[in-house]
VMD Tcl script that draws the C-alpha trace (Angstrom):
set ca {
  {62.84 -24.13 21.02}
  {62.63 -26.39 23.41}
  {60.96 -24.05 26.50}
  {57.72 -23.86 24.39}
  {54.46 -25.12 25.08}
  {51.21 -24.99 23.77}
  {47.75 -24.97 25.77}
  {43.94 -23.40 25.92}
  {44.40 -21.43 22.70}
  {47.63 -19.87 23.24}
  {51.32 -20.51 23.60}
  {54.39 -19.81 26.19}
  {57.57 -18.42 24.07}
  {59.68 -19.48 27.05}
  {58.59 -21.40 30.14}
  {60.45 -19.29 32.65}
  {57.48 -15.97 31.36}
  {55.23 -18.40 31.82}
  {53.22 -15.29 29.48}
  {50.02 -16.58 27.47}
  {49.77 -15.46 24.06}
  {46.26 -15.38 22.95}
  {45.62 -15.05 18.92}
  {43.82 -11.49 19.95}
  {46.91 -10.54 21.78}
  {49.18 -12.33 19.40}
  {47.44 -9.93 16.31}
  {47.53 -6.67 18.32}
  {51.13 -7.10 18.71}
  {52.03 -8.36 15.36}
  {49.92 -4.83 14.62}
  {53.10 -2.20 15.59}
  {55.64 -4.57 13.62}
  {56.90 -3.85 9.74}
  {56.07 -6.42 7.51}
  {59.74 -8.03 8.04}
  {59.85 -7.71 11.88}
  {56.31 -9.98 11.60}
  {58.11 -12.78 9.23}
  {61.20 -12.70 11.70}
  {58.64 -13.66 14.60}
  {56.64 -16.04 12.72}
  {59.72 -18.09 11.57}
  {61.33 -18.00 15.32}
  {58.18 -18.00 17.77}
  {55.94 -20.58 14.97}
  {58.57 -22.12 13.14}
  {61.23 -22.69 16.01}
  {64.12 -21.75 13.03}
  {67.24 -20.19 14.49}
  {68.43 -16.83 13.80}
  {70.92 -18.08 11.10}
  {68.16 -20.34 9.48}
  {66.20 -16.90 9.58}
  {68.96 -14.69 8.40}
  {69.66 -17.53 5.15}
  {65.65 -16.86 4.52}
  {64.87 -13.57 4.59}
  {68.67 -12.43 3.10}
  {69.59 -10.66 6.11}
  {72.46 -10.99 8.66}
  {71.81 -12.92 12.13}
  {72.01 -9.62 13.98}
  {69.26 -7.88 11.76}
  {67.43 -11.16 12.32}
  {67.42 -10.69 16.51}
  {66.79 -6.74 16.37}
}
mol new
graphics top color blue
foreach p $ca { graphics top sphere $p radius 0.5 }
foreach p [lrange $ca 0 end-1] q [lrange $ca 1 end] { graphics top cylinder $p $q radius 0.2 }
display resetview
């Protein structure tokens, strides 16, 4: 993903937010997710894999993968 960009201890998922995620924040919203939902972030937001890299991976279809 080319948009994002890291700085003071947090990143921006897409320039045009321009949104700081802080690891607090980051946690307390990775908090309210299932177990799946969190790997689906991880491997998109940390990882930077597609949705069809992340679909092959977790043995789900690309649509489950963006929900």
């Amino acid at each position: 993903m080319e948009d994002r960009h890291d700085f003071e201890g947090g990143i921006i998922l897409q320039a045009d937010l321009k949104i700081k995620i802080t690891d607090e924040v980051l946690q307390k919203l990775l908090e309210g997710l299932t177990e799946r939902e969190t790997q689906v972030v991880v491997l998109r937001a940390v990882h930077e894999l597609s949705y069809d890299e992340i679909s092959e991976k977790l043995n789900i279809t690309p649509d489950r993968a963006k929900a």
